[in-house]
LOLOLUM-168842 format. One line per field, with one value per residue (C-alpha): residue number from 1; x, y, z. Coordinates in steps of 0.05 Angstrom, whole numbers, padded with zeros to 5 digits, always signed. Each point is the difference from the previous one (the first is absolute). Last residue first. Layout:
REM residues N
n	c(NUM_...)
xx	c(X_...)
yy	c(Y_...)
zz	c(Z_...)
This chain:
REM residues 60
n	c(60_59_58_57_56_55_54_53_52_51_50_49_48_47_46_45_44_43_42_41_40_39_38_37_36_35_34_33_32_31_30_29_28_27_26_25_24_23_22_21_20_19_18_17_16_15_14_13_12_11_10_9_8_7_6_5_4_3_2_1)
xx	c(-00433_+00069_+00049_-00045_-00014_+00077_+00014_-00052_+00028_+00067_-00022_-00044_+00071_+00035_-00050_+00004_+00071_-00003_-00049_+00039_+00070_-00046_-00022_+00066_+00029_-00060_+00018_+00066_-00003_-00052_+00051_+00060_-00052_-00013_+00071_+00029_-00068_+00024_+00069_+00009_-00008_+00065_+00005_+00035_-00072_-00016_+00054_-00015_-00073_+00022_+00057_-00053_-00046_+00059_+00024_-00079_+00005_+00065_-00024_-00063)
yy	c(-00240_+00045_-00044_+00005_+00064_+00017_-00039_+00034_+00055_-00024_-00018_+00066_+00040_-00042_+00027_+00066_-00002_-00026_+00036_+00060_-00024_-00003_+00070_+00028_-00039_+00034_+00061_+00002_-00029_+00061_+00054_-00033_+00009_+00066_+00025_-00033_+00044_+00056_-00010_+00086_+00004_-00027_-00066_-00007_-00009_-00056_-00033_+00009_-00025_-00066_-00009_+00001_-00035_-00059_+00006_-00013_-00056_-00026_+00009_-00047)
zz	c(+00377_+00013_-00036_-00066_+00003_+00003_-00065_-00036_+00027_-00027_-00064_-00019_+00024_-00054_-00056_+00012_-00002_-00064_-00020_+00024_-00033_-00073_+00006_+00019_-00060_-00048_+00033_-00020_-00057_-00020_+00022_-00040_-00063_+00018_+00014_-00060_-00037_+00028_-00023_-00015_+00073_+00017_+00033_+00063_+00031_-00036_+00018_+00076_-00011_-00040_+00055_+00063_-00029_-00017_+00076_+00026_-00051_+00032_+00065_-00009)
């Protein structure tokens, strides 16, 4: 999960070492971004459902 945080982290740094004249770089760096910060979240999302699932389980 690091790593992708790291990779985030690099797209948004690159694109902001572009120029403005490489607006559409920018852009397209922009939308990986998001679509990686998106995907981490599920993810996330997803292993928070499985340990309170888990928790509910120990409690009942």
């Amino acid at each position: 999960m690091q790593q992708k945080i790291v990779k985030i982290a690099g797209k948004i740094n690159e694109a902001k070492k572009l120029p403005a004249i490489q607006v559409g770089k920018k852009i397209r760096l922009a939308e990986a971004a998001l679509d990686d910060t998106v995907s981490l979240m599920s993810e996330m999302a997803s292993r928070i459902e499985m340990l309170e699932g888990m928790q509910d389980g120990e409690i009942d």
